[in-house]
VOGU-3710 file (C-alpha; in Angstrom, 3 decimals, decimal comma):
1> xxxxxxxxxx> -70,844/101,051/67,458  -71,522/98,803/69,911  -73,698/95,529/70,082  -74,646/94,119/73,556  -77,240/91,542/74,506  -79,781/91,519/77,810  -80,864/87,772/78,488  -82,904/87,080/81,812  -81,415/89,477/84,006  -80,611/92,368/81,529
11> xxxxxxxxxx> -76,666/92,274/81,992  -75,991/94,026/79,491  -71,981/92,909/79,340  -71,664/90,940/76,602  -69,482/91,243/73,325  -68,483/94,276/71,468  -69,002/95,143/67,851  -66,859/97,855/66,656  -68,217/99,342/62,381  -66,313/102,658/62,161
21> xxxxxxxxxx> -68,564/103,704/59,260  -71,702/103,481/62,219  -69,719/105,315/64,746  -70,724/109,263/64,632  -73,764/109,076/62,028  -75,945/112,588/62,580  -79,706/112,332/63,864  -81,569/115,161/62,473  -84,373/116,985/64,700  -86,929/115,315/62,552
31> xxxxxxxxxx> -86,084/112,032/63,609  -86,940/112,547/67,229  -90,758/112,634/66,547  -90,970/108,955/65,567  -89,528/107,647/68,294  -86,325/107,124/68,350  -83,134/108,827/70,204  -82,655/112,215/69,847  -78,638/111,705/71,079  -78,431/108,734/68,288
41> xxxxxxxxxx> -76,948/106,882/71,559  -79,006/103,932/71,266  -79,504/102,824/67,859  -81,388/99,610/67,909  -83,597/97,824/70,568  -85,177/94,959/69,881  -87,234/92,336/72,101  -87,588/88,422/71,892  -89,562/86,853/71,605  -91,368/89,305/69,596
51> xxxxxxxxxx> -94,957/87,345/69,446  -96,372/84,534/71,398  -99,312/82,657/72,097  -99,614/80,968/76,033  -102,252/79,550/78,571  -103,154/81,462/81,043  -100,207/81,846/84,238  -97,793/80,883/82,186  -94,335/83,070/82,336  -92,287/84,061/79,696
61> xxxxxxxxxx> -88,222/84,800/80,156  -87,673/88,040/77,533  -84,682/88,649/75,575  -83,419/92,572/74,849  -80,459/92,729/72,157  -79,161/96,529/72,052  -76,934/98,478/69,989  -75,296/101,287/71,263  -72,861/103,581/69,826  -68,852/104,213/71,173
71> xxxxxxxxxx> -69,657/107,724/72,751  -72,074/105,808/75,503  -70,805/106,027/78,437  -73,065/104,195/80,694  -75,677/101,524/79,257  -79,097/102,430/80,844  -81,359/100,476/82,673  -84,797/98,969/80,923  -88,449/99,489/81,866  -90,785/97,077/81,566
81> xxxxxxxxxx> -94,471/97,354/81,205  -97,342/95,257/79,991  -100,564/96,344/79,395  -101,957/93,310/81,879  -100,455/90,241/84,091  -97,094/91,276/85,653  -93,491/91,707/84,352  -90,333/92,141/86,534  -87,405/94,607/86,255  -85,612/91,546/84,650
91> xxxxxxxxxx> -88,254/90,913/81,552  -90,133/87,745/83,829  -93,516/87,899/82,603  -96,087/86,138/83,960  -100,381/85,747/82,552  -102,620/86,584/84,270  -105,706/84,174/84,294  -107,790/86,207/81,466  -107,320/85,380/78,222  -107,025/87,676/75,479
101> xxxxxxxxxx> -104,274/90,128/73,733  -101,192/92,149/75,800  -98,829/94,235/74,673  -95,397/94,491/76,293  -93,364/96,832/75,994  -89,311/97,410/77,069  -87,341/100,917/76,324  -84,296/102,503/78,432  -84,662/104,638/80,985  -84,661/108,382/79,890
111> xxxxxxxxxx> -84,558/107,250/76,057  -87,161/107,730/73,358  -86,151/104,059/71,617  -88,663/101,020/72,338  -89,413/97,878/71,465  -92,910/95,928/71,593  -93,913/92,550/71,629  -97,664/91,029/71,578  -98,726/88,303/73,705  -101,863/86,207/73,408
121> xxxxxxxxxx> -103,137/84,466/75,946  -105,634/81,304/75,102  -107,557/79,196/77,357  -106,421/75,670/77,166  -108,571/73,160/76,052  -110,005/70,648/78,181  -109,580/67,335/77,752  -112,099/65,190/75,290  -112,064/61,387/75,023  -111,241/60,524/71,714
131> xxxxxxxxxx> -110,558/57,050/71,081  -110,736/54,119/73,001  -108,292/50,886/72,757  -109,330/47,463/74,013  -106,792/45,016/75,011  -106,949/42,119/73,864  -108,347/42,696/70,508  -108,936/39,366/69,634  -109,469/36,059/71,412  -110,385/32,567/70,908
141> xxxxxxxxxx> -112,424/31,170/73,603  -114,873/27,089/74,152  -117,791/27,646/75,155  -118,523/28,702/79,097  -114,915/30,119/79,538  -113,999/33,914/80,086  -111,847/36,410/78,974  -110,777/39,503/81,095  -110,436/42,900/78,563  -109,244/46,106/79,617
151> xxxxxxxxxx> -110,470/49,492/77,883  -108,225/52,483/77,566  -109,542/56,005/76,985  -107,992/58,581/75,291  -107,871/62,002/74,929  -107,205/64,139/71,953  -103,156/64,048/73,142  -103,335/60,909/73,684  -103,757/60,852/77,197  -105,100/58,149/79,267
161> xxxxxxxxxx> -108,599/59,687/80,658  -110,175/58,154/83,937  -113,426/56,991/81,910  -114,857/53,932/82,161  -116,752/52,922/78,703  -119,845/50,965/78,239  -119,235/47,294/77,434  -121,817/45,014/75,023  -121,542/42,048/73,584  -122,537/39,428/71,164
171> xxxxxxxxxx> -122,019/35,420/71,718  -121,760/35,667/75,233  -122,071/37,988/78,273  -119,795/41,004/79,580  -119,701/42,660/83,242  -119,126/46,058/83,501  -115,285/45,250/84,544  -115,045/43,894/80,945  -115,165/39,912/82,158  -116,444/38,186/79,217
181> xxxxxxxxxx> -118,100/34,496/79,472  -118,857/32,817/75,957  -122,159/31,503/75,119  -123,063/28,200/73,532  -122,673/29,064/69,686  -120,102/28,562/67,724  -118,880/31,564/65,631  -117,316/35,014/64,975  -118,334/37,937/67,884  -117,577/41,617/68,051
191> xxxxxxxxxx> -117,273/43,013/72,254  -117,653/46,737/72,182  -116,411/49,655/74,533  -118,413/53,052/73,966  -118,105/56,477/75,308  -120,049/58,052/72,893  -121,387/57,104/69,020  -118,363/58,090/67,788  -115,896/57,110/70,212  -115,829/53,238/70,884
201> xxxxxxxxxx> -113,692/49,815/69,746  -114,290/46,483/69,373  -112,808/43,042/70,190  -113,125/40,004/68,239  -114,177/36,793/70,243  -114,163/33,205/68,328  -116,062/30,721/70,102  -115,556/27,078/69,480  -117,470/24,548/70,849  -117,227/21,529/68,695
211> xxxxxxxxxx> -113,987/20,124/66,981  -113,524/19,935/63,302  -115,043/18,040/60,832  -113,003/14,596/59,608  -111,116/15,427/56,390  -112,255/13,622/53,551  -109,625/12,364/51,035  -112,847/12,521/48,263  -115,124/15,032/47,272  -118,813/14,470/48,663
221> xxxxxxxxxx> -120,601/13,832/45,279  -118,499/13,488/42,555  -117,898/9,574/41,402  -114,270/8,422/40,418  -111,108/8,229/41,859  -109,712/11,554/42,256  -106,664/13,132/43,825  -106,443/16,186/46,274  -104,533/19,373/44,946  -104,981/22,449/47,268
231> xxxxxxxxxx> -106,659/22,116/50,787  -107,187/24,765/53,258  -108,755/23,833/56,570  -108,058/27,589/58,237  -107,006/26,105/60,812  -103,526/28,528/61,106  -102,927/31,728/63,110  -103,099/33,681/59,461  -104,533/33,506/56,246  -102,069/31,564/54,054
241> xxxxxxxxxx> -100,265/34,034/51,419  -99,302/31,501/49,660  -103,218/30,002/48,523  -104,984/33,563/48,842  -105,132/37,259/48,080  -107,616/39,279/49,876  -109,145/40,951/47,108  -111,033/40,688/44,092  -108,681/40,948/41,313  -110,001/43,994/39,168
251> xxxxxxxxxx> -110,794/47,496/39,926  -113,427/48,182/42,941  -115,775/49,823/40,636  -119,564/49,261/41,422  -119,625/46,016/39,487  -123,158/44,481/39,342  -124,367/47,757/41,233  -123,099/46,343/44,668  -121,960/48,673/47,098  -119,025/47,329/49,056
261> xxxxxxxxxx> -115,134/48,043/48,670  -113,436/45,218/49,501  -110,713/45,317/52,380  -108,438/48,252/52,337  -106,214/47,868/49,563  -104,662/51,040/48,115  -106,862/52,110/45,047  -106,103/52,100/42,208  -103,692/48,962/42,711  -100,331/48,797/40,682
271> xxxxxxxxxx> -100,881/45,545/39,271  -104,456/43,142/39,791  -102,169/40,509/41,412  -101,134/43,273/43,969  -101,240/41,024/47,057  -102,831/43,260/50,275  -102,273/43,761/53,357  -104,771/41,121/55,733  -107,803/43,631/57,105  -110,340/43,074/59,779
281> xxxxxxxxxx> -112,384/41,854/56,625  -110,647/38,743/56,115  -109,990/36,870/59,229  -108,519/33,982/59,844  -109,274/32,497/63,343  -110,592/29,175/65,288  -110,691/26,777/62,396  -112,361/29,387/59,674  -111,811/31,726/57,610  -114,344/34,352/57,613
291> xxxxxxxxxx> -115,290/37,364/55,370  -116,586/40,238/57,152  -119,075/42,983/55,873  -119,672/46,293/58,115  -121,528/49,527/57,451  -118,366/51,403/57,678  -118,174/53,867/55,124  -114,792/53,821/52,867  -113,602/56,300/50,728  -110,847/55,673/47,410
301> xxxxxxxxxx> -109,635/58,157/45,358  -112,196/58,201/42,866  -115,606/56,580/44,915  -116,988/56,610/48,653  -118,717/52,987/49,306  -121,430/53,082/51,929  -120,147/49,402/52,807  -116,743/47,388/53,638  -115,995/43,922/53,188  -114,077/40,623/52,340
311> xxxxxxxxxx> -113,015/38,583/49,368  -110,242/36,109/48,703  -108,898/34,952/45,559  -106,394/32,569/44,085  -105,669/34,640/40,908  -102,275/33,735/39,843  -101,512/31,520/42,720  -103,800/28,808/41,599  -104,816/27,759/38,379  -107,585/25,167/37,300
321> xxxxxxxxxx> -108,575/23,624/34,724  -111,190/20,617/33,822  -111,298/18,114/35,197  -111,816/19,516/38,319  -113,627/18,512/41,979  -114,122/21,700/44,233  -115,961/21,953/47,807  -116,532/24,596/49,672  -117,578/23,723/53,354  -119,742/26,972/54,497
331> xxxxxxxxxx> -121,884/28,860/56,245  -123,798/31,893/54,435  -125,411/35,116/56,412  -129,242/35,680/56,465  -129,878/39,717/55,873  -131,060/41,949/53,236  -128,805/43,030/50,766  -126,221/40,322/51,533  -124,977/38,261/48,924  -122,977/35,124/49,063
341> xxxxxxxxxx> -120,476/34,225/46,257  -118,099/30,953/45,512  -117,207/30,724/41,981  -114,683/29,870/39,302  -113,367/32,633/37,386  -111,365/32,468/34,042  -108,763/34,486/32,759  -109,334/38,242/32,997  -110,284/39,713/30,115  -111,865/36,722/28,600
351> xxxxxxxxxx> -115,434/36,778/30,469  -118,416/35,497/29,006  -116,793/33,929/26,301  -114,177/32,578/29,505  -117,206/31,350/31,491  -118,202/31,373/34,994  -119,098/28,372/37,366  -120,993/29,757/40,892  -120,200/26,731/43,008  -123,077/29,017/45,270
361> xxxxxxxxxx> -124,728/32,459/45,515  -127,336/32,567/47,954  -129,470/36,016/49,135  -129,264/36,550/52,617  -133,362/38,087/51,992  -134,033/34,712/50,562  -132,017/32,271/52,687  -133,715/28,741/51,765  -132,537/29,057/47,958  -129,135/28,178/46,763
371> xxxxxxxxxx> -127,919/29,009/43,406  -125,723/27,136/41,445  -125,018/28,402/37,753  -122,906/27,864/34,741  -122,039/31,127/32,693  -120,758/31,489/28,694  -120,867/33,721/26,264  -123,130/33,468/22,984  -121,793/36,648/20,847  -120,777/38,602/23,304
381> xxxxxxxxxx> -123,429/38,185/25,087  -124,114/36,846/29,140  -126,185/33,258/28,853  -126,234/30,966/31,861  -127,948/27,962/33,384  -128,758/27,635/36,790  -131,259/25,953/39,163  -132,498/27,156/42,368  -132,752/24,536/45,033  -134,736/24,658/47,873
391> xxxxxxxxxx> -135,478/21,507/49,436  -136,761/23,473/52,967  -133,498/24,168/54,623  -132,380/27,525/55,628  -128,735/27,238/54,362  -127,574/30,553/56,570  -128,645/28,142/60,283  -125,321/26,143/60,176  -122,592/24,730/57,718  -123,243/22,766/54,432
401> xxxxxxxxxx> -120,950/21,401/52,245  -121,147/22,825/48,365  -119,430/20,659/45,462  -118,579/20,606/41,944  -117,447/18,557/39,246  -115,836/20,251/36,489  -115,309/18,558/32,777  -114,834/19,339/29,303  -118,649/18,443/28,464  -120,169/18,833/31,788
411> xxxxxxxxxx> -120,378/21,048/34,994  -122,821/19,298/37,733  -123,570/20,249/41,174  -124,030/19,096/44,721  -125,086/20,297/48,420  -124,240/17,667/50,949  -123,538/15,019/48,350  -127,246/15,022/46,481  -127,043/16,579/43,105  -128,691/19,520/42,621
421> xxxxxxxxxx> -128,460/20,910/39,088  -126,193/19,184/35,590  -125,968/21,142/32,658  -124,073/19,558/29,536  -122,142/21,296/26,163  -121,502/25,111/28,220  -118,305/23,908/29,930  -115,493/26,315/30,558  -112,498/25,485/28,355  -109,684/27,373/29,640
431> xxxxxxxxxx> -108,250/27,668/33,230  -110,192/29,155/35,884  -109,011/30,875/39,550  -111,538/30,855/42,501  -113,088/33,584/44,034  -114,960/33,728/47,689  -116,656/37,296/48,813  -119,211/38,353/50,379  -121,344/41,439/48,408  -123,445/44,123/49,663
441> xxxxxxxxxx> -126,513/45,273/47,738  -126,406/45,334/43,277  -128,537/44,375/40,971  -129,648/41,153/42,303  -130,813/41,161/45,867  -132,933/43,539/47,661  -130,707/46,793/49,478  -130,072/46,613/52,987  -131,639/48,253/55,960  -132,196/49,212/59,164
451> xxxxxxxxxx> -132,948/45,179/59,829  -129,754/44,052/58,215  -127,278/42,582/60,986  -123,843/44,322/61,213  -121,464/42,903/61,200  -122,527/39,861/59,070  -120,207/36,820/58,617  -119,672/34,644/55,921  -118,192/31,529/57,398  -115,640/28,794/55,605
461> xxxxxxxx> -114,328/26,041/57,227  -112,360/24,590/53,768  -111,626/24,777/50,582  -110,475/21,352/49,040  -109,587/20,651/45,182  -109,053/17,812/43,379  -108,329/16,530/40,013  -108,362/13,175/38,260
//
């Protein structure tokens, strides 16, 4: 028997493959109705590829392997047909522009033997934007100067597209050639390029107009002599991993009913003092830090949160204990559903009997109130004392500076130095780590809506601690 290949131009001249036991094998007269060779000359044909799916004129090169046995004396020449587009005496096929199903088919001249093979011919898809990429993504601008950004569209391969998004902007103005100019307020602001609702990015501008506040070397409040700990000004390029995680440091249930996840972290973590990766929840950037909260929807493993935002902690890091000085320089967002938190924290585990000290929690509904609170446990059991203070200001129009004092008998409070709230005999005993976030929804304020700003900011320009 013999085994010869056709490749592109059917030569059949390739190698020989002699099995003695194949050489002479009978063919009955029954076998000629299927199909195949009456003279048992040809004894296999086969065609490659045998399936395939292409775009309309594209060609296809087809591969014939044969085998033949010893008595043939000549190797016959193939025939090629396809039940639409065009094939050559050489197996070129080429589409035609329809799409749909064709069968090809390739057998020797004068010989019952075939082989088949199915095309499928799809129209190709056209192109769709699919994401867009602004460059740069963030930027840190004074007030009055510009910044030139550049939008990329893609399509679903990744393709640059010649589409030219829509720009908008917060903070500032933008020109339709993505020139940016930065308005007169001081703060965090998102620059958008859209295509469509669900094709669009955003850049992060920081505008600075002012330089930062004088450090203190004393707390603003507290009496006594006392020396400075920890400070962080966020005034780096990063969040410092050595002070902070970015996360609160339990599971992201639904705690107190509130609806956000915080940052991305992997859930559920593999340890609470997992430290995460930074996220565009915690930023980092023209002399704050500031904790983000979006109405992007995240999903976990076990929950989907309508909401996403930030939270750092010093869990494990940073311990405290009494007595303690800590202020918290800050600027809280106005919205409903939005819920301001910097507090002391004890061990975990140990809360209420551990206690709680909210340095601040303020409503974004309700943004003239401040609440400052001292939390322990009577069996079991939440108690607390805290007193609202609302002396007229709206605490969410610019930054205030929020202070306490920490002892074994007492916990009193300040906001920009005058004392707002003492309460004596409920002090935390053990240590304590702090916590800064910034909820969405629960138990306590109202639920957001349609008139709730996105994204909304909670803005810290230090943390300093001090003991005595």
């Amino acid at each position: 028997m013999r085994h010869f290949r056709a490749r592109d131009s059917v030569v059949i001249a390739l190698s020989v493959m002699l099995l003695a036991a194949c050489a002479a094998q009978p063919t009955s007269p029954a076998d000629a109705g299927d199909g195949s060779d009456p003279e048992g000359s040809i004894i296999s044909l086969e065609v490659n590829p045998s399936r395939a799916v292409i775009q309309p004129n594209d060609t296809i090169v087809f591969d014939v392997e044969m085998v033949v046995s010893e008595d043939l004396e000549s190797i016959p020449d193939l025939e090629w047909t396809a039940s639409r587009g065009s094939i050559s005496s050489d197996g070129v096929f080429i589409a035609g522009r329809r799409a749909g199903k064709i069968d090809v088919t390739v057998k020797p001249r004068g010989r019952e033997k075939k082989a088949r093979a199915e095309i499928h011919v799809v129209e190709e898809e056209p192109p769709v934007a699919s994401s867009v990429e602004i460059s740069p993504e963030t930027a840190s601008l004074n007030s009055g100067e510009t910044q030139s950004l550049s939008a990329a569209v893609l399509d679903q391969n990744g393709a640059p597209m010649s589409l030219t998004p829509v720009w908008s902007a917060l903070g500032g103005t933008i020109t339709r050639g993505g020139e940016y100019t930065a308005g007169a307020v001081e703060g965090l602001f998102p620059v958008a390029a859209t295509v469509s609702p669900d094709v669009a990015d955003t850049a992060w501008i920081t505008i600075t107009s002012l330089p930062p506040d004088t450090q203190d070397t004393q707390p603003v409040g507290p009496a006594g002599n006392w020396s400075l700990i920890m400070a962080d000004e966020f005034d780096d390029a990063a969040l410092d991993p050595a002070l902070w995680h970015t996360a609160q440091p339990w599971s992201n249930a639904l705690i107190n009913g509130q609806q956000q996840l915080y940052d991305n972290c992997p859930y559920p973590w593999q340890t609470w003092m997992t430290v995460c990766a930074p996220t565009p929840h915690v930023v980092e950037q023209g002399g704050t830090l500031r904790l983000i909260a979006t109405d992007d929807e995240i999903s976990t493993a076990d929950w989907t949160y309508p909401f996403t935002s930030g939270a750092v902690n010093t869990i494990d890091l940073a311990w405290f204990t009494a007595p303690l000085a800590v202020e918290i320089r800050a600027k809280p967002p106005a919205g409903r559903g939005l819920w301001t938190e910097l507090w002391l924290h004890p061990d975990l585990g140990t809360w209420p009997d551990g206690g709680e000290i909210d340095i601040l929690e303020l409503l974004g509904e309700n943004p003239y109130v401040a609440h400052q609170t001292v939390h322990w446990g009577e069996n079991g059991s939440d108690a607390g004392s805290g007193e609202p203070f609302n002396n007229g200001t709206d605490w969410t129009s610019g930054f205030h500076t929020y202070t306490v004092e920490w002892t074994a008998s007492a916990v009193t409070f300040w906001i920009d130095g005058v004392q707002t709230h003492r309460v004596a005999g409920h002090s935390p005993q053990g240590r304590m780590h702090l916590i800064m976030d910034l909820a969405v929804g629960g138990s306590w304020p109202v639920p957001p809506d349609a008139s709730t700003p996105w994204p909304s900011i909670l803005e810290i320009e230090y943390v300093r601690v001090w003991e005595r």
